[in-house]
C-alpha positions as CSV (number, residue, x, y, z in Angstrom):
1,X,61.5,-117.3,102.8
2,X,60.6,-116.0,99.3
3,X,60.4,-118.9,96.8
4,X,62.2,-116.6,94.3
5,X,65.1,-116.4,96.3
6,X,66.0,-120.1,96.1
7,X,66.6,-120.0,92.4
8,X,69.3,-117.1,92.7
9,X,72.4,-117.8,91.2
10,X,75.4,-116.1,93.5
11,X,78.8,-115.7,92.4
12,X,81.7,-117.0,94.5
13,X,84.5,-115.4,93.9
14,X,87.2,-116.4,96.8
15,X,88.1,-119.9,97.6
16,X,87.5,-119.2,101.8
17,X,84.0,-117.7,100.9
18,X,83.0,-120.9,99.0
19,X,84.6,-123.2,102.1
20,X,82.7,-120.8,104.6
21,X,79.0,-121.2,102.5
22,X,79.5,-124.7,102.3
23,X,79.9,-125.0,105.6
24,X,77.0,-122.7,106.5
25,X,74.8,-125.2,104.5
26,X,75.9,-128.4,105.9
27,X,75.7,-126.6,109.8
28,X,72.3,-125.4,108.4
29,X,70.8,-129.0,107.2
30,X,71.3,-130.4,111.3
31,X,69.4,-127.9,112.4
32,X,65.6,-128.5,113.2
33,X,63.2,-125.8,112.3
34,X,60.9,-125.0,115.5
35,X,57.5,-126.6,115.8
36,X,54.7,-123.5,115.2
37,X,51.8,-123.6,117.6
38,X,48.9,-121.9,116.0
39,X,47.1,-119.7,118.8
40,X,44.5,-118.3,116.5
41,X,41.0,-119.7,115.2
42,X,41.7,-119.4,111.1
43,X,40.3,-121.5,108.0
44,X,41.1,-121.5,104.6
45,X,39.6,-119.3,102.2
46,X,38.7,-120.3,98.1
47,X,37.5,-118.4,95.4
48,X,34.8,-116.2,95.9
49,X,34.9,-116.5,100.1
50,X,37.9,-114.5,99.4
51,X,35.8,-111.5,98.0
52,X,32.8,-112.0,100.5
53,X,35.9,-112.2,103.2
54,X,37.8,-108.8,101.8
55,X,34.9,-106.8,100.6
56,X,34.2,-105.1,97.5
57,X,37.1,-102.8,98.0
């Protein structure tokens, strides 16, 4: 999810819409995210490794 999109505001116009979001968010804060499994070798890049990684494009 795009960090900017948590500080949208949204206008609720109709009472059933604001019931039906509120609900949506309470369902939504039950619900456990899935465990990732990382199938990959990776490691974290800093600084300049980030140029020696990506080149001198």
């Amino acid at each position: 999810m795009a960090t900017k999109s948590i500080s949208k505001q949204i206008a609720i116009k109709k009472r059933s819409a604001g019931f039906s979001f509120a609900n949506a968010l309470e369902q939504a804060q039950h619900k456990k995210a899935k465990d990732v499994v990382v199938s990959k070798k990776c490691r974290e890049l800093k600084g300049e490794d980030i140029k020696k990684f990506l080149g001198d494009n």
